[in-house]
C-alpha positions in Angstrom: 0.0 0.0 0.0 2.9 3.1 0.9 4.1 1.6 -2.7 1.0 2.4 -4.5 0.8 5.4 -2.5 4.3 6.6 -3.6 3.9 5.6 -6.8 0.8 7.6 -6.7 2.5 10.8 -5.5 5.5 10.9 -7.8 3.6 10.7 -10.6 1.0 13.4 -9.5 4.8 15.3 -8.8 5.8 14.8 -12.0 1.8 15.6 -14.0 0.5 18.2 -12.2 3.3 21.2 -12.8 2.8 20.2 -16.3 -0.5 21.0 -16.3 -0.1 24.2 -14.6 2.5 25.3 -17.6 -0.4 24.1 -19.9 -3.2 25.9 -18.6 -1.4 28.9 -18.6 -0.2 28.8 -21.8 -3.5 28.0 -23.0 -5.1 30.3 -20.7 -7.5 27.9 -19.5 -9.0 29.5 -16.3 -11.0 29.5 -13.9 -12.1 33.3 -14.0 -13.7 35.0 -11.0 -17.4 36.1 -10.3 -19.8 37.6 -7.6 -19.6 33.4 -6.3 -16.1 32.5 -6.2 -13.8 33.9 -3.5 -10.7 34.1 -5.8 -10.0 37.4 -7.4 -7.5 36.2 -10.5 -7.9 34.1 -13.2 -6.5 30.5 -11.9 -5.6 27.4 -13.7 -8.7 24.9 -13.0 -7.3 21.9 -14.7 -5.5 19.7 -11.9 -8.3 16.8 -11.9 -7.1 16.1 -15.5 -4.3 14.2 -13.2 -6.4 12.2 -11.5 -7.9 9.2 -13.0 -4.7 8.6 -15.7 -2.7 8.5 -12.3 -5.1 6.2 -10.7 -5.3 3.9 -13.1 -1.3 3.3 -13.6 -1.0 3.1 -10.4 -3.6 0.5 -9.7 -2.3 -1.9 -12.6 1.4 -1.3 -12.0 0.8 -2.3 -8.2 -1.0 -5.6 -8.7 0.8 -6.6 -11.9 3.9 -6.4 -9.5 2.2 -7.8 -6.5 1.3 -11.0 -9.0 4.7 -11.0 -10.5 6.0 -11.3 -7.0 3.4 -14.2 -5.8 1.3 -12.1 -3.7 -2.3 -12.0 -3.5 -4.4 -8.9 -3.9 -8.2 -10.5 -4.1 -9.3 -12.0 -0.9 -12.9 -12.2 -2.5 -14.0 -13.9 -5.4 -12.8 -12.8 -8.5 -15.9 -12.4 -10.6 -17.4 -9.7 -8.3 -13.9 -7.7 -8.4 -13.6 -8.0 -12.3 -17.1 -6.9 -13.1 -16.9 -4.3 -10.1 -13.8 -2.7 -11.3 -15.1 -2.9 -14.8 -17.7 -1.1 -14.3 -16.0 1.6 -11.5 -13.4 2.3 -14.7 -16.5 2.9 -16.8 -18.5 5.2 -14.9 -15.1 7.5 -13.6 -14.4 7.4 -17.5 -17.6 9.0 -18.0 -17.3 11.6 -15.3 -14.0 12.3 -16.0 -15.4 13.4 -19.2 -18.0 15.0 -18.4 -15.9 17.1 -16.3 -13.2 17.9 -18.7 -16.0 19.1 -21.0 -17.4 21.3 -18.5 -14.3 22.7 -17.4 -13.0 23.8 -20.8 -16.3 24.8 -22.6 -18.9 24.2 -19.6 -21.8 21.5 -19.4 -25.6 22.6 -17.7 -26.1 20.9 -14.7 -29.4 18.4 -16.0 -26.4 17.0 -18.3 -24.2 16.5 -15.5 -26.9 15.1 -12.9 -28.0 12.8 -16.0 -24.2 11.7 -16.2 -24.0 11.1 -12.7 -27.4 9.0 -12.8 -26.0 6.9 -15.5 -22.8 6.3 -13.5 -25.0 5.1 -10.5 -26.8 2.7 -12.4 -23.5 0.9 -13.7 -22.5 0.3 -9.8 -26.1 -1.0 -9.0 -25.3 -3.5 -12.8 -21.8 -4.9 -10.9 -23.6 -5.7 -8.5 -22.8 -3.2 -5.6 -25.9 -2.2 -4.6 -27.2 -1.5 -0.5 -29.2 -4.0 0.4 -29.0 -3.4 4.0 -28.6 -0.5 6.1 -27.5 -2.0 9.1 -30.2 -0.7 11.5 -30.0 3.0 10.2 -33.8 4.4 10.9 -34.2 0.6 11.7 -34.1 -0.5 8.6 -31.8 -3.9 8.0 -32.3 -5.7 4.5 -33.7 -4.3 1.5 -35.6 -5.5 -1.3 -33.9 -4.5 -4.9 -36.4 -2.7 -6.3 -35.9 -0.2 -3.2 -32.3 -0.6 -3.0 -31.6 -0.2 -6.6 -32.6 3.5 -6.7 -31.6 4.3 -2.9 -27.8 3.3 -4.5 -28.0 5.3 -7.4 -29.2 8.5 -5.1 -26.5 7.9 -2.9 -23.9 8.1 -5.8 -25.6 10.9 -7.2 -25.4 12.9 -3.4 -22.3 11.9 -2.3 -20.5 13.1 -6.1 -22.2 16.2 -5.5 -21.9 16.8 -1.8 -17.5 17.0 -3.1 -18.7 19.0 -6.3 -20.6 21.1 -4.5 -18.0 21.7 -1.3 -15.5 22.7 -3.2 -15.1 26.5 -3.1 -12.4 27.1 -0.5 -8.2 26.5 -1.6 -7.7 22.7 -0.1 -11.5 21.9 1.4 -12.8 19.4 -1.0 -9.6 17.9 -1.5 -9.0 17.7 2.2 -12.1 16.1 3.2 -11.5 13.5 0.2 -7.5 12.8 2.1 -9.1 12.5 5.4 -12.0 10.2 4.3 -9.6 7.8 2.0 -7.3 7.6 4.9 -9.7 6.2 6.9 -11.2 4.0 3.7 -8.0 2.5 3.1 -7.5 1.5 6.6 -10.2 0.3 6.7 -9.6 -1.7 4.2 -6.4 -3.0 5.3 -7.9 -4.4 8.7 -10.8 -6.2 7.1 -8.0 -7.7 4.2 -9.8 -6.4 1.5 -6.7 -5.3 0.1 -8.0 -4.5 -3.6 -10.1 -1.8 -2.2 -7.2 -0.7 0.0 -5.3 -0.4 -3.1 -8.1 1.9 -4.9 -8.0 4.3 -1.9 -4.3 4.6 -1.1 -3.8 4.9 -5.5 -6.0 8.0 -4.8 -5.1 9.3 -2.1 -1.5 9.4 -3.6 -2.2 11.8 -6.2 -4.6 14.1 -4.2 -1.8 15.4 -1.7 0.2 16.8 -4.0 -2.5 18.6 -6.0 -3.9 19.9 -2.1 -0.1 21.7 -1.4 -0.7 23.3 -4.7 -3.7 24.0 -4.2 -3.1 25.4 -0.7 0.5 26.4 -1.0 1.1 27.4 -4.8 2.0 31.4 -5.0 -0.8 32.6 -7.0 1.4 35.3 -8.0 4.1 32.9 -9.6 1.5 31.0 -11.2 1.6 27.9 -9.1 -1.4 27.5 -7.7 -4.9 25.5 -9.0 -8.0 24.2 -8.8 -9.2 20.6 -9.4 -12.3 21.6 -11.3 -15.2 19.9 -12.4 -12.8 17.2 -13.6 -11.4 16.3 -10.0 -14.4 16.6 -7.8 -16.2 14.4 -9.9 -13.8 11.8 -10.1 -13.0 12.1 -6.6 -17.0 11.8 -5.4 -17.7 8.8 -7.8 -14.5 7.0 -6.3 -15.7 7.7 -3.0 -18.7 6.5 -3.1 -18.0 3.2 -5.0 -15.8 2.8 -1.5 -18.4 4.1 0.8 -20.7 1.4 -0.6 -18.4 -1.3 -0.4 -17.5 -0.4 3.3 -21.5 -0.5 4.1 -21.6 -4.1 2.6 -18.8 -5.0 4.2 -20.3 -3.5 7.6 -23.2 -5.5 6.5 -21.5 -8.6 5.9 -19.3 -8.9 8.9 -19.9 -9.1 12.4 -18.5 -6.4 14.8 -18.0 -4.5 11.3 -20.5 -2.0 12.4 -17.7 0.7 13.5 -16.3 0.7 10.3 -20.0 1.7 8.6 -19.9 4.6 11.0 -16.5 6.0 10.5 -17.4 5.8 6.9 -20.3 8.0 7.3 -18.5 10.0 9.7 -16.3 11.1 7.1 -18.4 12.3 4.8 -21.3 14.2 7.1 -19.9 17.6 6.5 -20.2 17.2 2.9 -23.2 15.4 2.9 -24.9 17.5 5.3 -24.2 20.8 4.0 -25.6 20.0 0.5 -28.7 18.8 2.6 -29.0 22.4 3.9 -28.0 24.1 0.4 -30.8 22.5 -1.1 -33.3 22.6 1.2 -32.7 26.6 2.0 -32.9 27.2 -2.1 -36.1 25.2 -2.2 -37.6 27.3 0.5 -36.1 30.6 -1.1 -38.3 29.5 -4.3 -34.8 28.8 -6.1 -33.3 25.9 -8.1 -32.1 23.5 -6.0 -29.2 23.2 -8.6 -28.5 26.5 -9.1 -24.8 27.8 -7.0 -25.1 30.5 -5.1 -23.3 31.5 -1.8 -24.5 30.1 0.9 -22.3 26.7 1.8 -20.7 26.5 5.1 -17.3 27.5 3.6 -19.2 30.8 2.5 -20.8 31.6 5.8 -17.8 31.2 8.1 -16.3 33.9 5.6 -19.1 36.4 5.9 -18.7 35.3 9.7 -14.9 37.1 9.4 -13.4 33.8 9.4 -9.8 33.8 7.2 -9.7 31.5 4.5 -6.8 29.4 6.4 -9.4 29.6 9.2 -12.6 28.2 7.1 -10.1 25.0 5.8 -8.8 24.0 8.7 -12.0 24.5 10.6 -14.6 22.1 8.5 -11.5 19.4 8.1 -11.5 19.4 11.8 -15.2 19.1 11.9 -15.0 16.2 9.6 -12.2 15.0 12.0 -14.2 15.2 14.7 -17.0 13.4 14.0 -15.0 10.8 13.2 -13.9 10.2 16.4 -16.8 11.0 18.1 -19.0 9.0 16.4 -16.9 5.9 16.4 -16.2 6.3 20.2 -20.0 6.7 21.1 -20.5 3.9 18.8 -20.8 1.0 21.3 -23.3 2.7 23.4 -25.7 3.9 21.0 -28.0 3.0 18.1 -26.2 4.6 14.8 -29.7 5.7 14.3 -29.2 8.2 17.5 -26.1 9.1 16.9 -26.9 10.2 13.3 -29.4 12.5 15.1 -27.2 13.7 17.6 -24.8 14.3 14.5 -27.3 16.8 12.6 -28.5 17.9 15.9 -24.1 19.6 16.3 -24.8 20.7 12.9 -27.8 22.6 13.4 -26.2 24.1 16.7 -23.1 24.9 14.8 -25.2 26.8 12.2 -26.9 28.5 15.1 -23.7 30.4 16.4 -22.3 30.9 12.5 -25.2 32.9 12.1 -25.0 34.8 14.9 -21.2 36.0 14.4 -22.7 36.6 10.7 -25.2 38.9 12.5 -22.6 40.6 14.4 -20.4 41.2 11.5 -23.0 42.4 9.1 -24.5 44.4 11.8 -21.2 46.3 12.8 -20.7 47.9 9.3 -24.6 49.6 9.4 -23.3 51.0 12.9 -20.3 52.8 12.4 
């Protein structure tokens, strides 16, 4: 696994300054407006990294690992094969999808109809939820309700990354903390395949987040993933988040590992929740961006962008741990509850430092 992982993040060493000296020669950026927080033109072109980095990495580690007489599969072939088949596929198809709307720009119907189609290819290999492990106490599902419940989970959790991804280092952040935790996941329950997937990934993230974070905007070194990163990213995530809820499903004790899963992606998850809902009730498009994502209010709260980053990736952090330390002693159910019941208090006090803030100006 540090192999693939290495592997990983040489190669995303070696891509991604190329593609900044492309984009800029090209002048392919991403330009400000009244929604973005960046105030130049920047190069929004470092997802074009991802999935050619991915996938060399994933055949180059277990054509070695074979060559060397080691096992990856610890599960039947067939389901891996027609799994990974169809995984390549659908990130094929967003990775498209994103280029396209990162260099000439897609509506969002074509993009939610992308993302639909790349649901339903999981659901075809086979890796569909047909048990929730006593969420809402519910425990196996019949597959005409699990079908669709899959391909909405796809569809939210690709979004929920998309969507996040307006602050230098967020989206990408949440994605290194939540594969960390995926691919050890993996590594304890010997699904090393899987493991492989997420530390491949993971590999090539972390050097696109210190440019992303770090680059001198001035000197031209900093970027964005675009369209064409988040997407991948999401889709990958959630093929792993529904293989870690089968697995929770399949295995006994397994049921801490289904809520450090979750865990790690409630911020993202729950803040498109609240996005969509407050547009609805504003009589707006519950597709159409505006400004009004946690990252954006902890600004207009007088937060520094520094701040904003290293305050949600703590957040996501901490549920984490809480969750899988209150585990034993509660119904994930209630602790799901208690988990949007934090995130409604910690909206509370945003808004009123927004209040303050806001109000100060009109004072003076």
């Amino acid at each position: 696994m540090i192999a693939a992982f290495l592997m990983s993040f040489i190669m995303g060493c070696i891509i991604i300054p190329r593609i900044l000296v492309i984009s800029h020669k090209h002048q392919l950026y991403d330009l400000p407006d009244e929604r973005k927080i960046h105030d130049t033109p920047i190069p929004r072109l470092g997802g074009l990294s991802f999935f050619p980095v991915i996938v060399v990495t994933l055949a180059m580690s277990m054509a070695v690992r074979y060559l060397l007489g080691y096992d990856v599969i610890y599960i039947p072939e067939r389901i891996v094969l027609v799994e990974f088949l169809f995984l390549l596929a659908g990130t094929m198809i967003l990775y498209v999808v994103g280029v396209g709307d990162d260099l000439i720009g897609i509506t969002y119907r074509s993009k939610f109809i992308a993302q639909i189609i790349c649901g339903v290819l999981l659901v075809l290999s086979g890796l569909w939820l047909h048990n929730l492990d006593g969420i809402f106490g519910i425990y196996a599902i019949r597959m005409r309700y699990s079908a669709p419940l899959t391909v909405f989970i796809v569809v939210y959790i690709t979004n929920a990354f998309n969507l996040i991804d307006g602050v230098d280092g967020l989206a990408s952040g949440l994605v290194i903390v939540a594969l960390t935790a995926f691919g050890l996941i993996f590594i304890k329950e010997r699904q090393l395949i899987y493991a492989l997937v997420s530390f491949s990934t993971l590999g090539v993230v972390v050097p696109f987040w210190f440019y992303n974070v770090f680059g001198n905007q001035a000197h031209g070194h900093k970027l964005f993933m675009g369209d064409t990163g988040s997407l991948t990213l999401g889709f990958i995530i959630s093929f792993l988040t529904l293989r870690i809820c089968l697995t929770g499903a399949e295995a006994d004790g397994a049921t801490n590992h289904v809520i450090v899963c979750i865990s790690a992606l409630l911020v993202p998850m729950f803040d498109v929740f609240r996005v969509a809902l407050h547009r609805i009730r504003k009589g707006r498009n519950p597709f159409k961006p505006d400004r009004n994502h946690i990252h954006h209010k902890l600004l207009r709260a007088g937060m520094r962008k520094r701040s904003v980053l290293i305050s949600i990736i703590g957040l996501s952090v901490f549920y984490m741990i809480f969750n899988y330390l209150i585990n034993p002693y509660l119904n994930v159910t209630y602790i799901l509850m208690i988990d949007f019941a934090l995130w409604i208090g910690l909206h509370a006090i945003i808004n009123h430092f927004i209040k303050k803030v806001e109000i100060v100006p009109h004072s003076i």
